[in-house]
Backbone of each chain as ProteinMPNN parsed JSONL, in Angstrom:
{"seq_chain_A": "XXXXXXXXXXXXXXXXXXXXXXXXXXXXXXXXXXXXXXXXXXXXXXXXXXXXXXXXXXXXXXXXXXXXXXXXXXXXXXXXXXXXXXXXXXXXXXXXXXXXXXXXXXXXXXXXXXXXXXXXXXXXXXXXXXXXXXXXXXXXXXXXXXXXXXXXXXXXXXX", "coords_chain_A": {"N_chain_A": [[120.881, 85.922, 47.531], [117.758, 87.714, 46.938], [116.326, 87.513, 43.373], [115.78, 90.843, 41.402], [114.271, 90.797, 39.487], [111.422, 90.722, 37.856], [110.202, 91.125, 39.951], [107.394, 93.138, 41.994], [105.58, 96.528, 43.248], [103.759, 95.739, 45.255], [102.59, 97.683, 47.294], [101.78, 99.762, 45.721], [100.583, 99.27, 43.579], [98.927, 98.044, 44.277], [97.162, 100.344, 45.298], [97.332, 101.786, 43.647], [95.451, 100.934, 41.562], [93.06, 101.433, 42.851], [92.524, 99.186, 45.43], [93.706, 98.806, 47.502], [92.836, 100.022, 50.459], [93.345, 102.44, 53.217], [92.735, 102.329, 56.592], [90.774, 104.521, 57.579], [89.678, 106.253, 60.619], [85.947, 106.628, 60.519], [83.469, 108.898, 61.123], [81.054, 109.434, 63.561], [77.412, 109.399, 63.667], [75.536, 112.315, 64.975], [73.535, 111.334, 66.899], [74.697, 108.954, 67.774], [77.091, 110.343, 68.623], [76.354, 112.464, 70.399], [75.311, 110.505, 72.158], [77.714, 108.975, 73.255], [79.293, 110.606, 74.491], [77.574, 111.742, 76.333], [77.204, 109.718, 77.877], [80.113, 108.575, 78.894], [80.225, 111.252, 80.11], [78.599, 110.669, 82.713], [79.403, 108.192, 83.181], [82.967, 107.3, 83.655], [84.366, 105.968, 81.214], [82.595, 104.84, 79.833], [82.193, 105.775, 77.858], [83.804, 105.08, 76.08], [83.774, 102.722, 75.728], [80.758, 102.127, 74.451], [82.513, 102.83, 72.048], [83.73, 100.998, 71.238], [86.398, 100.677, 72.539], [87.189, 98.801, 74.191], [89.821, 97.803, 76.205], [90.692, 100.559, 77.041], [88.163, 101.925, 78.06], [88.419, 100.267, 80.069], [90.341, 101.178, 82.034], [90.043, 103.843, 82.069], [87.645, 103.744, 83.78], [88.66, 102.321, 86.343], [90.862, 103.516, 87.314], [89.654, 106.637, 87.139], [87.228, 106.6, 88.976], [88.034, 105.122, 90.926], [89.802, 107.176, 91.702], [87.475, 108.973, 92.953], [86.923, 107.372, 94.75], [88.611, 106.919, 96.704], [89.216, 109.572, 97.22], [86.764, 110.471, 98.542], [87.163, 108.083, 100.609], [89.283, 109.804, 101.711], [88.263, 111.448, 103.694], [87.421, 113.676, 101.866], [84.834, 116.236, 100.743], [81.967, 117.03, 99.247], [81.517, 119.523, 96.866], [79.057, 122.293, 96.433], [77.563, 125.356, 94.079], [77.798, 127.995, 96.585], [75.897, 130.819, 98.625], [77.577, 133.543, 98.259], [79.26, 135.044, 101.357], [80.104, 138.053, 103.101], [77.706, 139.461, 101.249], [78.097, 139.467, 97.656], [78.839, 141.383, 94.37], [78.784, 139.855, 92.507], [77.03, 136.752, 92.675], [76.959, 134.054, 94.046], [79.567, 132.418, 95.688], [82.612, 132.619, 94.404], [84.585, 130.728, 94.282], [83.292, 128.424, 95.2], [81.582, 127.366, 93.161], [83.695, 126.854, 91.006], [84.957, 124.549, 92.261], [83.29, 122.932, 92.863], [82.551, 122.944, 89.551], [84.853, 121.494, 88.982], [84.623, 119.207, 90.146], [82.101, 117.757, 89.489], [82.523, 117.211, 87.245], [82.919, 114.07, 87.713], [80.552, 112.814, 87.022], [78.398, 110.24, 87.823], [79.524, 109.769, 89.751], [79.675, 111.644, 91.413], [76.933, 112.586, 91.283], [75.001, 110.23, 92.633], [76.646, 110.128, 95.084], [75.816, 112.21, 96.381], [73.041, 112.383, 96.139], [73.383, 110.447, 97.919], [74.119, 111.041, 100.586], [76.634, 110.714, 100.694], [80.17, 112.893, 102.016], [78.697, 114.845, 101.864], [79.13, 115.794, 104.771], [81.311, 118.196, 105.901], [84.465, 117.195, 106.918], [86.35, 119.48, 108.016], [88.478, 119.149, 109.836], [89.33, 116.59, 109.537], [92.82, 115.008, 109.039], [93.673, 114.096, 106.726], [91.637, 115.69, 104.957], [92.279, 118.397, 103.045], [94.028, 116.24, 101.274], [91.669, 114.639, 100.335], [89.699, 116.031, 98.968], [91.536, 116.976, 96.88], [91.745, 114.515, 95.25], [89.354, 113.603, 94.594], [88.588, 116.492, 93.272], [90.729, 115.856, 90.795], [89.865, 113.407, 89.837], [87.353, 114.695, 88.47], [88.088, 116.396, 86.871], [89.71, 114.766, 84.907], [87.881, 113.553, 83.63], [86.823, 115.056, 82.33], [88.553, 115.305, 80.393], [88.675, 112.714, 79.237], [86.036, 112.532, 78.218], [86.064, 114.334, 76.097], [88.304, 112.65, 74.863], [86.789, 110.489, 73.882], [84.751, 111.881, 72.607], [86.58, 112.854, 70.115], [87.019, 110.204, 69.648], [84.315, 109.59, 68.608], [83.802, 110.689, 66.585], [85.75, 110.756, 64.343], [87.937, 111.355, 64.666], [90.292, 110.722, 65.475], [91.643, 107.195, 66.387]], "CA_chain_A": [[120.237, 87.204, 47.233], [116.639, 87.514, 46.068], [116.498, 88.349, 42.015], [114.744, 91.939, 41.842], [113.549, 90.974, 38.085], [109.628, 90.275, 37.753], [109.383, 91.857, 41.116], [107.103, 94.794, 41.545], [105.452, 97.423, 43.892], [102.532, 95.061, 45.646], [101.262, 98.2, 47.658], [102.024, 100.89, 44.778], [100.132, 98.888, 42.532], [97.376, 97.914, 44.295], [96.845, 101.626, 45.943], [96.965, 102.849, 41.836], [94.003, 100.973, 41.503], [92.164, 101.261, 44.876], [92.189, 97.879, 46.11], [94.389, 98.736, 49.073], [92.768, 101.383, 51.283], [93.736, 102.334, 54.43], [91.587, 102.112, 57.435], [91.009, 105.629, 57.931], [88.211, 106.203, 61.285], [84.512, 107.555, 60.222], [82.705, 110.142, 62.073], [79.412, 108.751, 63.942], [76.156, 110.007, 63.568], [75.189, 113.061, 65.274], [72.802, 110.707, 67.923], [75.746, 108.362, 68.725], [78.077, 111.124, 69.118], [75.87, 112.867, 71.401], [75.354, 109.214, 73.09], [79.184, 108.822, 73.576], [79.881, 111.844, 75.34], [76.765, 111.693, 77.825], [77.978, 108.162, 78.55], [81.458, 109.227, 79.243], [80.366, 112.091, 81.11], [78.07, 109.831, 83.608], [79.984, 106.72, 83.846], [83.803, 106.954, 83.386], [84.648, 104.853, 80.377], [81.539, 104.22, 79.338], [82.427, 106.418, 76.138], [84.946, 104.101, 75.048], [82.956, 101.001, 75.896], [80.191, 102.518, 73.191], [82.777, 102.799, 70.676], [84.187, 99.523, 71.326], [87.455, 100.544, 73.106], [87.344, 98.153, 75.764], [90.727, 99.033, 77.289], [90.631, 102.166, 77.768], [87.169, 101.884, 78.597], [88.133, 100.051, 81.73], [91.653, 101.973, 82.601], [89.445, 104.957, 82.789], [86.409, 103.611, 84.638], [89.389, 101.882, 87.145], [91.637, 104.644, 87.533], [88.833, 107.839, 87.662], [86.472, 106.09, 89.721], [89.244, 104.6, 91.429], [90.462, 108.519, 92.452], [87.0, 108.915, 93.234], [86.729, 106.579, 95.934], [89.777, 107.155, 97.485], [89.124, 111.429, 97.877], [86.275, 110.081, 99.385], [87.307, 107.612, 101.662], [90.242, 110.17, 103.006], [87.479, 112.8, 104.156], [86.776, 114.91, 100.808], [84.276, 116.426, 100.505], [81.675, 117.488, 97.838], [81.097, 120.882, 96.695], [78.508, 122.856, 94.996], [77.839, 126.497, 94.689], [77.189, 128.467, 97.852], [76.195, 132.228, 98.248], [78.941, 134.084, 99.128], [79.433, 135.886, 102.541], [79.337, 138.448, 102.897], [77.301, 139.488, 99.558], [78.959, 140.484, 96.848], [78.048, 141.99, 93.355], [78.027, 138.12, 92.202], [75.441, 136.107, 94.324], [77.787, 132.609, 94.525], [80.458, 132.342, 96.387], [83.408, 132.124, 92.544], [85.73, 129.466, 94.08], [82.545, 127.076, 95.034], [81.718, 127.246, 91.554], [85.055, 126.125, 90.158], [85.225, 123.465, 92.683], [81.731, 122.077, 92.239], [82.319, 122.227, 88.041], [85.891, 120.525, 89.019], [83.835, 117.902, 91.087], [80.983, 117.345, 88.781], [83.043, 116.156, 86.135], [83.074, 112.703, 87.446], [79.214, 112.514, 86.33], [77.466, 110.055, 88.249], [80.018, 108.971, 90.915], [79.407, 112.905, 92.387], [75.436, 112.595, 91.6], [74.897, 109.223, 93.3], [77.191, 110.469, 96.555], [75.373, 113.529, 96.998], [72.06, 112.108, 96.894], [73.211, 109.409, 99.798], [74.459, 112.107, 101.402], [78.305, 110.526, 101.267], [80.999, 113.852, 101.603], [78.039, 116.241, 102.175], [78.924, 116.63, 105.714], [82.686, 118.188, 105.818], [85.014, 116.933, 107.643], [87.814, 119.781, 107.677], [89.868, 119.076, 111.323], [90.804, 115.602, 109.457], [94.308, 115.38, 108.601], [93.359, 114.232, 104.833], [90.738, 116.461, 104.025], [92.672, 118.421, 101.753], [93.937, 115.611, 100.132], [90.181, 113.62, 99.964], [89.6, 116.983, 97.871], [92.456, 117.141, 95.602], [91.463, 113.572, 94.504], [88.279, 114.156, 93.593], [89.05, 117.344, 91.39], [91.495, 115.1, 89.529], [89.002, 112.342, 89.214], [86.482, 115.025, 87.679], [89.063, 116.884, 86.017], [90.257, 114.199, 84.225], [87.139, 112.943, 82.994], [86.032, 115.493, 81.322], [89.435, 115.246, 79.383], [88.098, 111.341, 78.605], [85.008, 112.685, 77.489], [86.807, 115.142, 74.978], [88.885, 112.316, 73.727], [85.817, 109.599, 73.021], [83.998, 112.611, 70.927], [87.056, 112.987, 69.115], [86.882, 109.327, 68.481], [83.486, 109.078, 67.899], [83.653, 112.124, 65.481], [86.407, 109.777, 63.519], [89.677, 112.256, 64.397], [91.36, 110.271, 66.455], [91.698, 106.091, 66.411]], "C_chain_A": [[119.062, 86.962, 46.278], [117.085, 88.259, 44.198], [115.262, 89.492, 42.006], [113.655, 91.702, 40.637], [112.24, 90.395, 38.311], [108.815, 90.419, 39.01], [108.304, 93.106, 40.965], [106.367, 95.211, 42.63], [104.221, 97.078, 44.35], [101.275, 96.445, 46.386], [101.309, 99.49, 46.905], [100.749, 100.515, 43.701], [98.843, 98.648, 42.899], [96.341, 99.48, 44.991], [96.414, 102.144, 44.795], [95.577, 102.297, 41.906], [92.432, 100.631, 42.339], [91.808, 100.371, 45.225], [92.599, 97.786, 47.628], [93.759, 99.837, 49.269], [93.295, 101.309, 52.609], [92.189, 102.596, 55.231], [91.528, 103.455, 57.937], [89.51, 105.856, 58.925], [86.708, 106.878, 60.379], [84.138, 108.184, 61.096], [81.216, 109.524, 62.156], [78.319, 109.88, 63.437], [76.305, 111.29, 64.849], [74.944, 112.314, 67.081], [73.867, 110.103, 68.591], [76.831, 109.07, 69.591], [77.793, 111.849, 70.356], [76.112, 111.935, 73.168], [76.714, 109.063, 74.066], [79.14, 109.677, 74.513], [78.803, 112.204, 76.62], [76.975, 110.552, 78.834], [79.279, 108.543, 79.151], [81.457, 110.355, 80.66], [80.121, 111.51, 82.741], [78.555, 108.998, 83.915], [81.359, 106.786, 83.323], [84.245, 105.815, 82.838], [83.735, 104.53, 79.849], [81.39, 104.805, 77.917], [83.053, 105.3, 75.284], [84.045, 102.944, 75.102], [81.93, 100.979, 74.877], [81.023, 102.438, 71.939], [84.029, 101.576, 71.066], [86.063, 99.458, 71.899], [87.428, 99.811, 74.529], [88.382, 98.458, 77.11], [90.84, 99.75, 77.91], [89.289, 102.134, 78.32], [87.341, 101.383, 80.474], [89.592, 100.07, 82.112], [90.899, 103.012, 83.096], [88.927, 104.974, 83.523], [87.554, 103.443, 85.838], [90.106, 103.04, 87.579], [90.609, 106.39, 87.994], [87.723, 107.43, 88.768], [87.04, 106.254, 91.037], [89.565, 106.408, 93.037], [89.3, 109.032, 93.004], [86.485, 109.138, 94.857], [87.643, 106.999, 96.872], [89.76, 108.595, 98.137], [88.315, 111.148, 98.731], [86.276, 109.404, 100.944], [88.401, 108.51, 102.624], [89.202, 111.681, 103.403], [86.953, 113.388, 103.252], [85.799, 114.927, 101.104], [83.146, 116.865, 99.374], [80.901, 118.871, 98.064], [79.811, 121.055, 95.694], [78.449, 124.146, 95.421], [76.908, 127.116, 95.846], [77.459, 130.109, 97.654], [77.243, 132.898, 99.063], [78.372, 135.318, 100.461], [80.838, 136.82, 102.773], [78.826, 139.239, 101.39], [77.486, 140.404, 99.463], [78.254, 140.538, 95.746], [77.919, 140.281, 92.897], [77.821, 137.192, 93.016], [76.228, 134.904, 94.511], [79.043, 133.424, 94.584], [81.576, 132.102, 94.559], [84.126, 130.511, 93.312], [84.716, 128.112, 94.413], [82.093, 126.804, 94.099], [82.14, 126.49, 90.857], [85.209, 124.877, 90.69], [84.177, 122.478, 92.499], [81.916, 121.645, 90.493], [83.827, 120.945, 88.163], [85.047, 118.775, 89.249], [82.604, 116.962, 89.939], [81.261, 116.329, 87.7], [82.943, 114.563, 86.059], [81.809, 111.942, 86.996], [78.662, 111.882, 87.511], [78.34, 109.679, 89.739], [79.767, 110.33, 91.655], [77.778, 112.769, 92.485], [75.146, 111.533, 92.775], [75.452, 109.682, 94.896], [76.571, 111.423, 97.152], [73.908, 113.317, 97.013], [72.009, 110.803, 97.855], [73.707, 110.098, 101.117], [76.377, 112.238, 101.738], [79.009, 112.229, 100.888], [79.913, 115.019, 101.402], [78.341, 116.714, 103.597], [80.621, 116.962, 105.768], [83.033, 118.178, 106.783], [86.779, 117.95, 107.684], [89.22, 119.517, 108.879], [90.464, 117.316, 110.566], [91.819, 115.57, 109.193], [94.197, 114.71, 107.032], [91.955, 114.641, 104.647], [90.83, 117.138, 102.774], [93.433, 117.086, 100.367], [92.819, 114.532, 99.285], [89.865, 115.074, 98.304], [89.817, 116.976, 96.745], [92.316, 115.971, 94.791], [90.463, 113.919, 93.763], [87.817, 115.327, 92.691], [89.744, 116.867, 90.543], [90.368, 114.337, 88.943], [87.58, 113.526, 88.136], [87.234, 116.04, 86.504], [89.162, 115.821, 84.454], [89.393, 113.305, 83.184], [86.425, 113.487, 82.275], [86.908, 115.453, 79.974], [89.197, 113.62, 78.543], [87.12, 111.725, 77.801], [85.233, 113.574, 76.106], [87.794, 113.872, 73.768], [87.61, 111.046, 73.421], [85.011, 110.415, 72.27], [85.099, 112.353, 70.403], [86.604, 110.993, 68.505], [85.877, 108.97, 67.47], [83.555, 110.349, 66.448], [84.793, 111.895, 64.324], [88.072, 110.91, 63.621], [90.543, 112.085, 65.083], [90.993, 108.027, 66.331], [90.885, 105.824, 68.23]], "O_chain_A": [[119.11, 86.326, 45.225], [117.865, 89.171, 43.924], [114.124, 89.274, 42.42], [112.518, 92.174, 40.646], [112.168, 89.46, 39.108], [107.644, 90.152, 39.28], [108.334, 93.903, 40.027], [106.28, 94.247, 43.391], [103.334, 97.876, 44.045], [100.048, 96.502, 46.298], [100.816, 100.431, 47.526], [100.086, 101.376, 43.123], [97.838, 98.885, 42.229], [95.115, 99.543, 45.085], [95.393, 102.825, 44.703], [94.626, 103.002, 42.244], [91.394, 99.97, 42.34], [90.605, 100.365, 45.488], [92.162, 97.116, 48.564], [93.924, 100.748, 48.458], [93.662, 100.244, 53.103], [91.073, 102.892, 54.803], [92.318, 103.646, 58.861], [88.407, 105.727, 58.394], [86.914, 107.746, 59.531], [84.679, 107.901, 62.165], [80.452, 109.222, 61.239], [78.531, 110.982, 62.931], [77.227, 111.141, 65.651], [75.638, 112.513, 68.078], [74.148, 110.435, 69.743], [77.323, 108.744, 70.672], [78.621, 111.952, 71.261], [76.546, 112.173, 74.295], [76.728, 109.043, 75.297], [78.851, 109.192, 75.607], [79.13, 112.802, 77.646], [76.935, 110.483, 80.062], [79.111, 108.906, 80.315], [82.156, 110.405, 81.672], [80.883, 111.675, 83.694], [78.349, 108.687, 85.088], [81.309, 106.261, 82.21], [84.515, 104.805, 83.487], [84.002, 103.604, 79.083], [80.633, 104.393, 77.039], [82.807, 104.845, 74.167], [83.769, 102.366, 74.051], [81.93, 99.937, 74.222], [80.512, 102.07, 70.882], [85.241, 101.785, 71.019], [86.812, 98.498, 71.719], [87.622, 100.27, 75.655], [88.2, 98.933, 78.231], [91.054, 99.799, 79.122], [89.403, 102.445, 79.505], [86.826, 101.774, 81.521], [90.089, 99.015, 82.507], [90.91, 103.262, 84.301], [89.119, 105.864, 84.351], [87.556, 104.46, 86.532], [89.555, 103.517, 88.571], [90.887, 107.093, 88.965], [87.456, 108.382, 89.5], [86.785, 107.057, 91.935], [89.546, 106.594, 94.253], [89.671, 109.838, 93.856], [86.066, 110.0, 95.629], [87.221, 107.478, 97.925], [90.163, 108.828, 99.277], [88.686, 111.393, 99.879], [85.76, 109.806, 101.987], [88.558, 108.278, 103.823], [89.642, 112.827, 103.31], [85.837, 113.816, 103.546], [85.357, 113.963, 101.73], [83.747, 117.091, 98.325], [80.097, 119.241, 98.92], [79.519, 120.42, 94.681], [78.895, 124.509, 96.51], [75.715, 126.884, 96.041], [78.375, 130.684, 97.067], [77.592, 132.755, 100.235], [77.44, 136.122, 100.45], [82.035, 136.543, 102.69], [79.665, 139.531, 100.538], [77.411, 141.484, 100.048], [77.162, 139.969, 95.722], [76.864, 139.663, 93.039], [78.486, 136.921, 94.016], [76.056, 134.649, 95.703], [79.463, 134.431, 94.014], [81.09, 131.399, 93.674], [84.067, 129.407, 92.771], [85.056, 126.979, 94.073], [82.116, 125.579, 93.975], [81.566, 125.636, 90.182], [85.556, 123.978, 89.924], [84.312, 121.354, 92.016], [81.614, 120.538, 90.048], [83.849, 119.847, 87.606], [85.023, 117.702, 88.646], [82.466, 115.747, 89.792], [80.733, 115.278, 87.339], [82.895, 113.869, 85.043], [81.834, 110.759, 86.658], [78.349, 112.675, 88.4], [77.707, 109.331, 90.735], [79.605, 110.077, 92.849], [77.266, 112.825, 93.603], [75.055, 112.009, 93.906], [74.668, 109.567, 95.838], [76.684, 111.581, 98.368], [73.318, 113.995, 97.854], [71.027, 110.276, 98.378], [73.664, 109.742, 102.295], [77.094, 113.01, 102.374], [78.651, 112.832, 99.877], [80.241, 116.052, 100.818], [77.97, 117.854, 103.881], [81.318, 115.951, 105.674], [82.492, 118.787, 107.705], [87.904, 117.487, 107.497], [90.437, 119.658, 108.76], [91.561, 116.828, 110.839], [92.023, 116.749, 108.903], [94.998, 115.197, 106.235], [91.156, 113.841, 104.16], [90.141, 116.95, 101.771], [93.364, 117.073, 99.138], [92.931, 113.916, 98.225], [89.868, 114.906, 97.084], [89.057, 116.97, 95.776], [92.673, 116.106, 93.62], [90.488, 114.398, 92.629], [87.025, 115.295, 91.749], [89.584, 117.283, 89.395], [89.949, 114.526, 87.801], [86.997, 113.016, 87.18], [86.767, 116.272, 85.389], [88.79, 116.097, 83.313], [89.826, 112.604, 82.269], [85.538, 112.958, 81.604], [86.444, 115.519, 78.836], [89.539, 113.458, 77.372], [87.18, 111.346, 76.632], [84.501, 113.391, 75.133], [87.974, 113.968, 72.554], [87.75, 110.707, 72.246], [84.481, 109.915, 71.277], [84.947, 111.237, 69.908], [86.112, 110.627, 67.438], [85.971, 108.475, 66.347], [83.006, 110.216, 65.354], [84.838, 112.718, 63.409], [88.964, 111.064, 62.787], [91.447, 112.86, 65.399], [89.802, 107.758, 66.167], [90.746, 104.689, 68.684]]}, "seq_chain_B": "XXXXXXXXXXXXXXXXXXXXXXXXXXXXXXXXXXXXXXXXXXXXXXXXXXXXXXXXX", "coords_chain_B": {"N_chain_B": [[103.666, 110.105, 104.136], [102.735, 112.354, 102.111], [104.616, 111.695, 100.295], [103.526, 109.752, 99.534], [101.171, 109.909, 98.777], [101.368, 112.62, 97.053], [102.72, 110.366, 95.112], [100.323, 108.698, 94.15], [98.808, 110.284, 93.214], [100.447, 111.424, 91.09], [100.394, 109.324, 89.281], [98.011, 108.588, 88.674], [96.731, 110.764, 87.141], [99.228, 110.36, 85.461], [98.513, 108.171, 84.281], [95.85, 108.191, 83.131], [96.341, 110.57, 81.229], [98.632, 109.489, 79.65], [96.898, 108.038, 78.051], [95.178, 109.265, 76.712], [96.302, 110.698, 75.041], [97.173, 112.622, 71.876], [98.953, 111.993, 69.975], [100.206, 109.362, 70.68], [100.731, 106.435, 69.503], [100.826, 103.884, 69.178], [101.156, 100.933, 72.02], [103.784, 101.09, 73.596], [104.688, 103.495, 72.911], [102.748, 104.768, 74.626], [103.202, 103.867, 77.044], [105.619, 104.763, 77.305], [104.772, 107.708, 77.509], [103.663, 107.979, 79.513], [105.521, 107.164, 81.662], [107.115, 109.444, 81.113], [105.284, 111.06, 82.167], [104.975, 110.786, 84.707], [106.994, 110.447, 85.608], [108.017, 113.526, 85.329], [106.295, 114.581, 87.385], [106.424, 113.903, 89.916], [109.354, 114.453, 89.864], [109.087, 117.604, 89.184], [107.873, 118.233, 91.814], [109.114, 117.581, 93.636], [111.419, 118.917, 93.264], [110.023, 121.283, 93.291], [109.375, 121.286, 96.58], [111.363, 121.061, 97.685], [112.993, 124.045, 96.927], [111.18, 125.628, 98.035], [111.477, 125.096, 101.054], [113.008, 126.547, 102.59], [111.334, 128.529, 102.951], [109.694, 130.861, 105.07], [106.561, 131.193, 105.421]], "CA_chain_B": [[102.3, 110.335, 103.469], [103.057, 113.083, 101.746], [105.218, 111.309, 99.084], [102.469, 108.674, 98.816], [99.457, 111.006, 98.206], [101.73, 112.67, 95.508], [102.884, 109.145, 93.772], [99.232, 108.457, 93.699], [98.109, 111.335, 92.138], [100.771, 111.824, 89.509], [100.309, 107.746, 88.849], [96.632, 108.564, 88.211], [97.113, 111.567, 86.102], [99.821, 109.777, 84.061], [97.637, 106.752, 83.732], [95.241, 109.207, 82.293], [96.985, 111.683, 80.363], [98.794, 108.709, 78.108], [95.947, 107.207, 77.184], [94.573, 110.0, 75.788], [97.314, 110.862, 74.557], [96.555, 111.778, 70.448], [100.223, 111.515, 69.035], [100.623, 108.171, 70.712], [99.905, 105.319, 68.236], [101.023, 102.331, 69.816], [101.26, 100.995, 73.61], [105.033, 101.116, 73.971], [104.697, 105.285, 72.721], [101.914, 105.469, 75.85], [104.08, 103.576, 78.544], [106.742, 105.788, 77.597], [104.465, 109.026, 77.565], [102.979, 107.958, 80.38], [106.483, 107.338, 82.343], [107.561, 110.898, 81.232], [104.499, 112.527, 82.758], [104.687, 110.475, 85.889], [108.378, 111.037, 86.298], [107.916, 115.169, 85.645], [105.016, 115.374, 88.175], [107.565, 113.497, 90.802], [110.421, 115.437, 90.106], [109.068, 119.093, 89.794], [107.082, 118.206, 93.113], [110.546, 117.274, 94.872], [112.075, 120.101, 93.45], [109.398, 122.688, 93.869], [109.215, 120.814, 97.798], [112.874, 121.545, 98.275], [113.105, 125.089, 96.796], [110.456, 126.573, 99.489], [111.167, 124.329, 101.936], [113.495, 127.851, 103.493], [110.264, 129.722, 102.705], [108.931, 130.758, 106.68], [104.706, 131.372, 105.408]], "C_chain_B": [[102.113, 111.38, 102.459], [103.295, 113.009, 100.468], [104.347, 110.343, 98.744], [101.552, 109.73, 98.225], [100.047, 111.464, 96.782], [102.065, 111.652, 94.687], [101.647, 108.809, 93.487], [98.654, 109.485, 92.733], [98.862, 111.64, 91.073], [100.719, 110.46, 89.029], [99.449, 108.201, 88.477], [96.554, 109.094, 87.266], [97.812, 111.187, 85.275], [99.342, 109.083, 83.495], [96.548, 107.468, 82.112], [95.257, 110.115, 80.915], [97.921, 110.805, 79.035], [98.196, 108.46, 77.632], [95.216, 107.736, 76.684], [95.101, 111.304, 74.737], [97.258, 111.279, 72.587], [97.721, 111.841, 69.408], [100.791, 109.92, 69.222], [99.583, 107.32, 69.968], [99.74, 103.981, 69.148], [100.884, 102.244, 71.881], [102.306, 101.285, 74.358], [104.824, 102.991, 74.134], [103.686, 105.763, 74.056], [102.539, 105.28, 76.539], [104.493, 104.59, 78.331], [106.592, 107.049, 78.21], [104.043, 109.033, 78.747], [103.992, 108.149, 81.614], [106.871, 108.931, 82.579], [106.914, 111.809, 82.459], [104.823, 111.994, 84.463], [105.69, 111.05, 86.484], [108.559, 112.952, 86.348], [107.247, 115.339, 86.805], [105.584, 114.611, 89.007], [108.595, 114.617, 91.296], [110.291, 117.077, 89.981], [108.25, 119.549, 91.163], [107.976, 117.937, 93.913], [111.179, 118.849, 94.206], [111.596, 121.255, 93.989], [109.389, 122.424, 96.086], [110.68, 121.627, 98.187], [113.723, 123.176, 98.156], [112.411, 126.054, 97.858], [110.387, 125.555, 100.765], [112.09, 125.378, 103.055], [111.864, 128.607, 103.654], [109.159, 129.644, 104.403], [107.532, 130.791, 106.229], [104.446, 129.993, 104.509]], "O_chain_B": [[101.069, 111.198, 101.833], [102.754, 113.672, 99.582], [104.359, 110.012, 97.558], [101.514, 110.145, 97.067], [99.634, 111.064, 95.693], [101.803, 111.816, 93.495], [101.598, 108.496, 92.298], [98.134, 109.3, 91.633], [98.3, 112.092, 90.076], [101.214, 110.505, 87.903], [99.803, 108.593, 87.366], [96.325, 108.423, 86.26], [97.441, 111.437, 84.128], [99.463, 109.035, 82.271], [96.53, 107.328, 80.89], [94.48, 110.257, 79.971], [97.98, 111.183, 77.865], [98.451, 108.45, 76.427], [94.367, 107.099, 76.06], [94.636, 112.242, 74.09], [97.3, 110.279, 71.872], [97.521, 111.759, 68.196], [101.5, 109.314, 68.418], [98.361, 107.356, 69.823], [98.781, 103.357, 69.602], [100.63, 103.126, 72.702], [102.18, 101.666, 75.521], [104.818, 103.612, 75.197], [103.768, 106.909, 74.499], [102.9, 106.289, 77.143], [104.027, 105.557, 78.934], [107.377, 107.604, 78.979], [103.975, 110.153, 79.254], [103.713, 108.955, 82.501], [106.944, 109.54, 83.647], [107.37, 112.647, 83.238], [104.887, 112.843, 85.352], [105.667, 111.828, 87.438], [109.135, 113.541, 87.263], [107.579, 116.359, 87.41], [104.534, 113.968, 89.037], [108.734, 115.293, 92.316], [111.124, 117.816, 90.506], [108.017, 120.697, 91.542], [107.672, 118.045, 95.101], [111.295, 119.81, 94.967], [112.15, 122.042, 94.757], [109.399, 123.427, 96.799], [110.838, 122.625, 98.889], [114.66, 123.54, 98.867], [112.95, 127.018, 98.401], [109.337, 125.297, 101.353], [111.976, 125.14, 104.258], [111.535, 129.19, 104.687], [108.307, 128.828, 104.754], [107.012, 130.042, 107.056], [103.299, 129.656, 104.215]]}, "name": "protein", "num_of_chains": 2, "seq": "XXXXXXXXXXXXXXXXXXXXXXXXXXXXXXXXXXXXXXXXXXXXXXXXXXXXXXXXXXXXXXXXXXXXXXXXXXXXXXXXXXXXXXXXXXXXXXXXXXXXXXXXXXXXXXXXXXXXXXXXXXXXXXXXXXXXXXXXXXXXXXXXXXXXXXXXXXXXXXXXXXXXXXXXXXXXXXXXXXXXXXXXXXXXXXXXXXXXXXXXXXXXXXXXXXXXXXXX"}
């Protein structure tokens, strides 16, 4: 058994006189923070990859991309808004709207497809159309929830 | 196909949803959180499947 005598309180003592701090995050600049979160929005992961989360940086890019590709390759299509038929007191169609801001989310993997024209022409008699869809609202869904958590990091309120 | 399309999509979403996770600290606390969500979004998609699976519309 250790003797307790001439022991003493290594992180009591050095905390009393602030030698030990803890690593508590900082909050970026304004510019970076901005940076982060336009990155993020446009390139899945590319938030984290700015603030040096590599990992996650490329779980997200792999995985949202990923769901992407895949809505894509089973037929999805891509939305934006269209005027509704026949017209009503509000001039877009509401649910192409919701599905277009769903869609958009994934930033550049919806820009890029829609000016090559991929998933502009719909394919609804395939037998995965609805689920080409339901991917790619997750994949933009889910990336705007990435882009929410690299502000928090860059904004220091989250590790 | 059915049960694939949904293991893919609640795999993706769990993948997701741990890792941004902001009570989990460590990697073990994400697997885990991450298992939870995968295994809920499984099993209330078999249950909700099997509850209207009488339902004629």
């Amino acid at each position: 058994m250790q003797p307790t005598e001439g022991l003493r309180d290594e992180i009591g003592t050095n905390y009393a006189d602030g030698s030990f701090a803890f690593d508590e995050p900082s909050p970026a600049s304004f510019a970076r923070r901005a940076a982060v979160v336009v990155a993020a929005w446009l390139l899945p992961g590319a938030g984290h990859l700015l603030l040096g989360r590599y990992g996650r940086a490329a779980l997200f890019f792999i995985t949202i991309t990923g769901a992407f590709v895949l809505g894509m390759s089973l037929e999805g299509r891509l939305f934006w808004p269209t005027v509704a038929e026949p017209p009503s007191t509000f001039h877009f169609d509401l649910i192409t709207i919701l599905w277009f801001f769903a869609q958009i989310g994934s930033g550049l993997c919806y820009l890029v497809s829609y000016a090559l024209g991929f998933g502009t022409a719909p394919h609804p008699e395939a037998a995965t159309f609805e689920y080409g869809n339901t991917f790619m609202f997750l994949a933009g869904l889910l990336n705007y929830l990435v882009v929410h958590d690299a502000f928090d990091i860059a904004a220091g309120r989250k590790r | 196909m059915h049960v694939l399309m949904m293991s893919l999509y609640a795999a993706i979403a769990a993948v997701v949803l741990a890792a941004v996770d902001p009570k989990s600290d460590t990697t073990r606390q994400r697997l885990v959180h991450g298992l939870k969500i995968f295994g809920s979004f499984l099993g209330i998609g078999l249950l909700l499947s099997w509850v209207l699976f009488p339902v004629p519309w």
